[in-house]
KOLTORKE-689925 format. One line per field, with one value per residue: residue number from 1; residue in one letter; x, y, z of N, C-alpha, C in turn. Coordinates in steps of 0.2 Angstrom, whole numbers, plus 5000, padded with zeros to 4 digits. Each point is the difference from the previous one (the first is absolute). Layout:
REM KOLTORKE-689925
num NUM, ...
residuo A, ...
n_x X, ...
n_y Y, ...
n_z Z, ...
ca_x X, ...
ca_y Y, ...
ca_z Z, ...
c_x X, ...
c_y Y, ...
c_z Z, ...
END
This chain:
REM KOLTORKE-689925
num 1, 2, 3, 4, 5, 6, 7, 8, 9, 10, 11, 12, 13, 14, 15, 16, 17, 18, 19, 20, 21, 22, 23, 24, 25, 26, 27, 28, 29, 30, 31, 32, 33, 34, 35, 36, 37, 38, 39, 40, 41, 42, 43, 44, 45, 46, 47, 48, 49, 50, 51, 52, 53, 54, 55, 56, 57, 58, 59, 60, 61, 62, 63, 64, 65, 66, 67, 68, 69, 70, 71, 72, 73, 74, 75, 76, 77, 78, 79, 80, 81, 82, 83, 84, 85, 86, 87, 88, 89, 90, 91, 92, 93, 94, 95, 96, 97, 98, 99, 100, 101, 102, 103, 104, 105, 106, 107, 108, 109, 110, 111, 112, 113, 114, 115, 116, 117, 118, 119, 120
residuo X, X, X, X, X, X, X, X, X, X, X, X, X, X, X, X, X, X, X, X, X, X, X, X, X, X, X, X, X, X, X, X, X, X, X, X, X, X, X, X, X, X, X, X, X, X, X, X, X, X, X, X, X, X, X, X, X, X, X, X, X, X, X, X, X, X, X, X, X, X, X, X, X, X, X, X, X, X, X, X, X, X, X, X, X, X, X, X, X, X, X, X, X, X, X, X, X, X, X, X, X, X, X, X, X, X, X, X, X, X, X, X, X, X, X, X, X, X, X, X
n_x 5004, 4998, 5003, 4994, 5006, 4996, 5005, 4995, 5002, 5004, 5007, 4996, 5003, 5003, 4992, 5001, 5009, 4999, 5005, 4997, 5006, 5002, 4996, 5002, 5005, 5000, 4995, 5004, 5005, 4994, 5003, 4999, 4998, 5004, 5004, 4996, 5005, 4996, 5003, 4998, 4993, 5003, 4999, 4995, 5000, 4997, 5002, 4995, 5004, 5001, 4995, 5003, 5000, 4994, 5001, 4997, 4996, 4997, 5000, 5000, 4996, 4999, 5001, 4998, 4994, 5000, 4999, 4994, 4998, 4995, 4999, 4994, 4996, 4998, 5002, 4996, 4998, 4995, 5000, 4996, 5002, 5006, 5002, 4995, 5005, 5002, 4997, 5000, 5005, 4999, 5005, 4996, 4997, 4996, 4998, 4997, 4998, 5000, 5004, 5005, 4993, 5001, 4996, 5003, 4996, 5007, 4994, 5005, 4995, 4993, 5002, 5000, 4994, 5000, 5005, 4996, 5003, 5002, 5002, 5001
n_y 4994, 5006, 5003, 5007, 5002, 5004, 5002, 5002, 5006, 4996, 5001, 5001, 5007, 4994, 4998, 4997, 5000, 5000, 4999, 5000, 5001, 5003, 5005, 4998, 5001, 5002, 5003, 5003, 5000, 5003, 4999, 5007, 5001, 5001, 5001, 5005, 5005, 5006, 5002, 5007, 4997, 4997, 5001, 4995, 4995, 4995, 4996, 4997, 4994, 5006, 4999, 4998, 5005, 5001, 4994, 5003, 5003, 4998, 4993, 5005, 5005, 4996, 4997, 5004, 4999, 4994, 5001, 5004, 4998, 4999, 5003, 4997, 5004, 4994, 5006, 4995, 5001, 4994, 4998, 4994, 5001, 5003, 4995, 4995, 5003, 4997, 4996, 5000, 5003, 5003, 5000, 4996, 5004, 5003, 4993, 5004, 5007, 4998, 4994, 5007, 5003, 4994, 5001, 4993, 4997, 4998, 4996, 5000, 5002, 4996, 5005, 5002, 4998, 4999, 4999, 4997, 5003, 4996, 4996, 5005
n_z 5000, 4995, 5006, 5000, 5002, 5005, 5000, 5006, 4997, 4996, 5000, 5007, 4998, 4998, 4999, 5003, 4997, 4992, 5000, 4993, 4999, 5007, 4998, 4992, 5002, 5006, 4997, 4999, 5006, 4999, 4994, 5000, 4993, 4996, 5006, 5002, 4998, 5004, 4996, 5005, 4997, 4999, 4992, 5002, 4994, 4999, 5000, 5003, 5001, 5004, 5002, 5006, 4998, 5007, 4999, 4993, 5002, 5003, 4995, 4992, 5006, 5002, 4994, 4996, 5006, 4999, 4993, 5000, 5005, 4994, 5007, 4994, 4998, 4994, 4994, 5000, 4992, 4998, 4994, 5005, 5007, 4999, 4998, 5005, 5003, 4992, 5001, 5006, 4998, 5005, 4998, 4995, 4997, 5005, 5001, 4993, 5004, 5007, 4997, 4997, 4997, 4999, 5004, 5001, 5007, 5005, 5003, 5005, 5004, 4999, 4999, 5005, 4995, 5008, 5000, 4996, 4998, 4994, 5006, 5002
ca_x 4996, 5005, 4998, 5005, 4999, 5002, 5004, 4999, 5003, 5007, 5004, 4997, 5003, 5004, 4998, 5001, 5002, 5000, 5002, 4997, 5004, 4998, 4993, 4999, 5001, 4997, 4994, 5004, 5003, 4995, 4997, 4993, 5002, 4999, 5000, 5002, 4998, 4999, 5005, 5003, 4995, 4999, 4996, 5006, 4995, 5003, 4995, 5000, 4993, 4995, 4994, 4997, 5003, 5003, 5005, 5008, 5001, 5002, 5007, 5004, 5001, 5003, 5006, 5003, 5002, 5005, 5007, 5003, 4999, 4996, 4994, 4997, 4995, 4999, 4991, 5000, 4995, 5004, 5001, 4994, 4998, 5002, 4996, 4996, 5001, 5002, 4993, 4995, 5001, 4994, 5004, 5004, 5002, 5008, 5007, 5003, 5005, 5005, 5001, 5002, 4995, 4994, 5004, 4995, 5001, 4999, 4999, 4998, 4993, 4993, 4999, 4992, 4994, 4998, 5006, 5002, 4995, 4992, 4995, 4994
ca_y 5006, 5004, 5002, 5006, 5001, 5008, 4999, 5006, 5006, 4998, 5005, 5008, 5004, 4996, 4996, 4992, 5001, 4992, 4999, 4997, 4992, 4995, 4999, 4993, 4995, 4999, 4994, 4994, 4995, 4995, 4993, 5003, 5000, 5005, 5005, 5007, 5007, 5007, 5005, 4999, 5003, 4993, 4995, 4993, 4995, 4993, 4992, 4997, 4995, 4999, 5003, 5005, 5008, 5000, 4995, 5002, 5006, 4998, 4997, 5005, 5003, 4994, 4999, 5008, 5004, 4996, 5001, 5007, 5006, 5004, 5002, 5005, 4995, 4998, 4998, 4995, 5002, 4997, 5002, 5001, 5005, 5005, 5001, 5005, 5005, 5003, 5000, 5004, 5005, 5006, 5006, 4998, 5007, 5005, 4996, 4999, 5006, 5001, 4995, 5001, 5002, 4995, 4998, 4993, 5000, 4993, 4999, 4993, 4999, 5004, 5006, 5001, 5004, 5006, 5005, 5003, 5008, 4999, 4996, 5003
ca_z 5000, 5001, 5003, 5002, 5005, 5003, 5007, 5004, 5002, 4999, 4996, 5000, 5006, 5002, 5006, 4999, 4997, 4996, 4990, 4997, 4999, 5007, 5003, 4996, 5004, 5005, 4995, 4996, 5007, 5004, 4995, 4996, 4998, 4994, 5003, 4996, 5006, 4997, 5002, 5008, 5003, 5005, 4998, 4996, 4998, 4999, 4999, 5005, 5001, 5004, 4997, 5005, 5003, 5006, 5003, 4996, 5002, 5006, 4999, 4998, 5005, 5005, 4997, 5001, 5003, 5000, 4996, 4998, 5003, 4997, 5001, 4995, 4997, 4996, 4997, 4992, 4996, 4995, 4995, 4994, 5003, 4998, 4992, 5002, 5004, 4994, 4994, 5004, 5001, 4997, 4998, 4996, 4997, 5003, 5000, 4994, 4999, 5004, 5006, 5007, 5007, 5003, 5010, 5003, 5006, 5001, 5004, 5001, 5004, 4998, 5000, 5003, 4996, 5002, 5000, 4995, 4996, 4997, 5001, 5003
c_x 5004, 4999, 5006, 5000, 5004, 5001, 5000, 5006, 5006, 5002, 4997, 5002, 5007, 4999, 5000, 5002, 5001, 5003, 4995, 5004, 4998, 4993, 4999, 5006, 4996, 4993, 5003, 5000, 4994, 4995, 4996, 5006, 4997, 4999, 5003, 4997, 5000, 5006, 5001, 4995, 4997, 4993, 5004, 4993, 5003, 4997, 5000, 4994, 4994, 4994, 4996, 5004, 5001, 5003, 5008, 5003, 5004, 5007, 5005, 5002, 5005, 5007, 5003, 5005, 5006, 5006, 5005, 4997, 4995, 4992, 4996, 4992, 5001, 4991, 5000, 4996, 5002, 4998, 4992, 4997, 5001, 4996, 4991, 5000, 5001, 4993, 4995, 5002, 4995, 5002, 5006, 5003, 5007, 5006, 5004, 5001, 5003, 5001, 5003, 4998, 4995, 5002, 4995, 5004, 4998, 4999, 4999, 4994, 4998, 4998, 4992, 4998, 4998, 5006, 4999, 4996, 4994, 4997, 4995, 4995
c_y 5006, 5007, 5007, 5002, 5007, 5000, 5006, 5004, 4999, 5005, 5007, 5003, 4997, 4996, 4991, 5000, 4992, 5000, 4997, 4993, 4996, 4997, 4996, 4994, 4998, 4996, 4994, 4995, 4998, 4996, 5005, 5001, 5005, 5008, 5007, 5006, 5004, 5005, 4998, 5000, 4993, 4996, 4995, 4997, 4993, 4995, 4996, 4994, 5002, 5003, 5007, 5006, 4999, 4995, 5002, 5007, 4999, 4997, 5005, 5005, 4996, 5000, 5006, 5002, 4993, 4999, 5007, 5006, 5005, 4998, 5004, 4995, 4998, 4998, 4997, 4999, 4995, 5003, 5002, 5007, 5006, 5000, 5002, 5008, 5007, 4999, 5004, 5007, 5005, 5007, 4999, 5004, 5002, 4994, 4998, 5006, 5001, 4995, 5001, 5003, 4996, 4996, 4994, 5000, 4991, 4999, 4991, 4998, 5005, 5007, 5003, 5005, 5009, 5004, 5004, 5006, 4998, 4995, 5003, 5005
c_z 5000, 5004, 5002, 5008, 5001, 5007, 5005, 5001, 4998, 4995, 5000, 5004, 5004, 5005, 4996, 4993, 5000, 4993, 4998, 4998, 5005, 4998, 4995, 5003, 5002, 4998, 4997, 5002, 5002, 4997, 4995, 4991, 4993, 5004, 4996, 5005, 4995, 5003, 5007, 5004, 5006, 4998, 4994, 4998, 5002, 5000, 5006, 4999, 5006, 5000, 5005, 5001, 5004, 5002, 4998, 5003, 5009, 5001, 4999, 5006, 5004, 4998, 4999, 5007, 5005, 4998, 4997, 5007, 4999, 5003, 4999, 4998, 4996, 4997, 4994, 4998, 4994, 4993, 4996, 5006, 4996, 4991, 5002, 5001, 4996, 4997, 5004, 5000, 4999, 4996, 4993, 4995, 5006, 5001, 4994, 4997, 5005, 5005, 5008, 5006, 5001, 5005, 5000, 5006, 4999, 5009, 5002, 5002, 4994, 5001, 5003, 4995, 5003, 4998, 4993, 4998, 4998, 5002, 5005, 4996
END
C-alpha cells in the first residue's frame, strides 16, 4: 500500500531537525520501501504492506523517537486518501491558477463539524 506521511513541526524554526537522507534511511531500515522525500519539509511517501495508519503511525513515532531522538507526530494518509482529497476539492479553478495559495489541513482525529464557519 502506498502511503504519505507528514511529520509534526520538523525542520521549522530549527526545531526537530531531520535530514531528509536520515529520514529515507531511516523508512528504509524499517522494511518500508520505494521511499521518497520532499525537499526539507519532513514529508516522505512509501510502500508498506500494512493496511492500518494508525497501527503504522504509532509503530513510526515509537521507532523515531527510539532510533533518532525525534519526538514528533506522525500523520498517514494513503494514496487513494489524498487522490480523494484532490477530487473533492471545492476550489478547483484557484488550485489551477494558483497552487501555491491553497492551504489543506491534516488532522489526525475527526475534526468537530461545529468548529467550522459554515457549518453553522
Amino acid at each position: 500500500m502506498r502511503w504519505a506521511v507528514l511529520l509534526k513541526g520538523v525542520n521549522v524554526g530549527g526545531n526537530r531537525k531531520i535530514p531528509m537522507a536520515d529520514l529515507r534511511d531511516f523508512l528504509a531500515g524499517l522494511g518500508l520501501t520505494d521511499v521518497k522525500t520532499l525537499l526539507a519539509s519532513g514529508n516522505a511517501v512509501f510502500d508498506s504492506d500494512e493496511k492500518d495508519a494508525a497501527k503504522l503511525e504509532t509503530h513510526l513515532e515509537h521507532e523515531a523517537k527510539a532510533r533518532l531522538g525525534l519526538d514528533t507526530g506522525w500523520l498517514l494518509r494513503s494514496h487513494a486518501d489524498l487522490a480523494a482529497m484532490v477530487k473533492a476539492n471545492p476550489f478547483p479553478d484557484a488550485a489551477k491558477a494558483h497552487p501555491n495559495h491553497l492551504l489543506v489541513h491534516f488532522h489526525r482525529d475527526p475534526f468537530p463539524m461545529n468548529l467550522l464557519p459554515l457549518a453553522h
